[in-house]
C-alpha positions, -999 to 999 in steps of 0.1 A, spaced: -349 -58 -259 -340 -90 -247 -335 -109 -281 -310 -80 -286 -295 -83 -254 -289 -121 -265 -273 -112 -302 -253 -89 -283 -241 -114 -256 -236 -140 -291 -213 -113 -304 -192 -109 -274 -193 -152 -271 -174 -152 -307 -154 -126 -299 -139 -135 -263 -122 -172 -261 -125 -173 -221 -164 -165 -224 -165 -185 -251 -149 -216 -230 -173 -208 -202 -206 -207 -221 -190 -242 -232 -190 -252 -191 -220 -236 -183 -238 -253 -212 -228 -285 -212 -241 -316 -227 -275 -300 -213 -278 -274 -226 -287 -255 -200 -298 -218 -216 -310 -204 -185 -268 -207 -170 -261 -188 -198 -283 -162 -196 -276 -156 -159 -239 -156 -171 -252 -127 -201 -271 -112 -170 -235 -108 -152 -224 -89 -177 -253 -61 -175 -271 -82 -208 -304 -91 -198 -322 -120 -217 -340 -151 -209 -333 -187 -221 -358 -181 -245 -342 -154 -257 -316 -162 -263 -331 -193 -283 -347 -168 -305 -316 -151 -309 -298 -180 -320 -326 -184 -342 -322 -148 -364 -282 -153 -361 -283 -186 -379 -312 -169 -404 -285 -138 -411 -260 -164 -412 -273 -183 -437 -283 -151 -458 -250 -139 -462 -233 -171 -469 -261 -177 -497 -255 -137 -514 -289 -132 -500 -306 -145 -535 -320 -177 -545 -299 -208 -558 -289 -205 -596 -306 -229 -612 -294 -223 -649 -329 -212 -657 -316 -180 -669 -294 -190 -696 -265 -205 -672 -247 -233 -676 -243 -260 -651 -207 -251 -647 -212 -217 -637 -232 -227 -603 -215 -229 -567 -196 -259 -562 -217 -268 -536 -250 -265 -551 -269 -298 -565 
């Protein structure tokens, strides 16, 4: 339940400029997880630094998913032609 607790508290961070702004000041150059999570914790989510690492973790992994299609590379072994790939594919 935590790790969800964290995605939640990630989705409310994107979503809210001053709790964005404080994460940011609570954070800092540190990166100190466990003010953040006592800062989640204030707002009845309960997760530990940990956590909330993990959670970072599967939002990057979604993340990255839908930004790829969710399916491999083309790699113009199907018949496709170099100029049909993404522009920012090798």
């Amino acid at each position: 339940m935590g790790v969800q607790a964290a995605l939640d508290f990630i989705a409310r961070v994107r979503a809210d400029a001053a709790l964005r702004d404080r994460v940011r000041e609570l954070a800092g150059n540190d990166g100190d997880l466990d003010a953040v999570a006592r800062l989640g914790a204030e707002r009845g989510l309960d997760f530990t630094a940990d956590e909330l690492r993990a959670a970072f973790a599967q939002d990057w992994a979604m993340r990255r998913l839908r930004y790829e299609g969710g399916r491999a590379p083309v790699t113009g072994s199907r018949g496709s032609k170099p100029s049909q790939r993404c522009p920012n594919q090798r």
